[in-house]
Structures are given as structure tokens and as C-alpha cells.
C-alpha positions as CSV (number, residue, x, y, z in Angstrom):
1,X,-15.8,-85.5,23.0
2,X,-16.3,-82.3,20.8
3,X,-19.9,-83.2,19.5
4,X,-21.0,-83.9,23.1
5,X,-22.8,-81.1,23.5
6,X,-22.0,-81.2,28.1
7,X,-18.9,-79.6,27.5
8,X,-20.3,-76.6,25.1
9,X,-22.6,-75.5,28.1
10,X,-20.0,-76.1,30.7
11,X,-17.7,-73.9,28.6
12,X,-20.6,-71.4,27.9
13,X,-21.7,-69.5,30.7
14,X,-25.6,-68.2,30.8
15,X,-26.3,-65.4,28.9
16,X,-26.0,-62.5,31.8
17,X,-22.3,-63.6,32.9
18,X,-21.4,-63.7,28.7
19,X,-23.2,-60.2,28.6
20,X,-21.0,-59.1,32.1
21,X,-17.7,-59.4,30.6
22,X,-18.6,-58.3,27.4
23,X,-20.3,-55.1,28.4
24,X,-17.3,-54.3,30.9
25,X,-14.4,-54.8,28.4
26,X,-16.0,-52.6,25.9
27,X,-16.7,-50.1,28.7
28,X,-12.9,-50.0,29.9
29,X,-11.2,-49.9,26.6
30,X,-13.9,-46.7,25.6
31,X,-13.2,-45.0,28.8
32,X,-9.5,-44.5,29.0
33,X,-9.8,-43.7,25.1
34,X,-12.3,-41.2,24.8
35,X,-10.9,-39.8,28.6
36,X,-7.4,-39.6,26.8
């Protein structure tokens, strides 16, 4: 079940949505700390 490779893309979103997330957690911990 772990070497099938189905669950690793269905875990894995595309690239843009792992980008999304990423981008908008750095964004909000950066703003209230550098607004602080």
C-alpha cells in the first residue's frame, strides 16, 4: 500500500495548489511579524 505510487498523487496535490498554501502561510506569519 505505501510503494503504490496512487496514493502519493492522491495525497500530493499539483504543484500550483502545493505552491498556494505554501506562499500564503509564509505570507501570514511575515505580516503580523514585521507589522508588529
Amino acid at each position: 500500500k505505501r510503494a503504490q505510487s496512487t496514493g502519493r498523487s492522491s495525497f500530493v496535490p499539483p504543484v500550483g495548489a502545493n505552491v498556494r498554501p505554501l506562499q500564503a502561510v509564509e505570507v501570514a506569519n511575515g505580516t503580523p511579524r514585521e507589522r508588529r
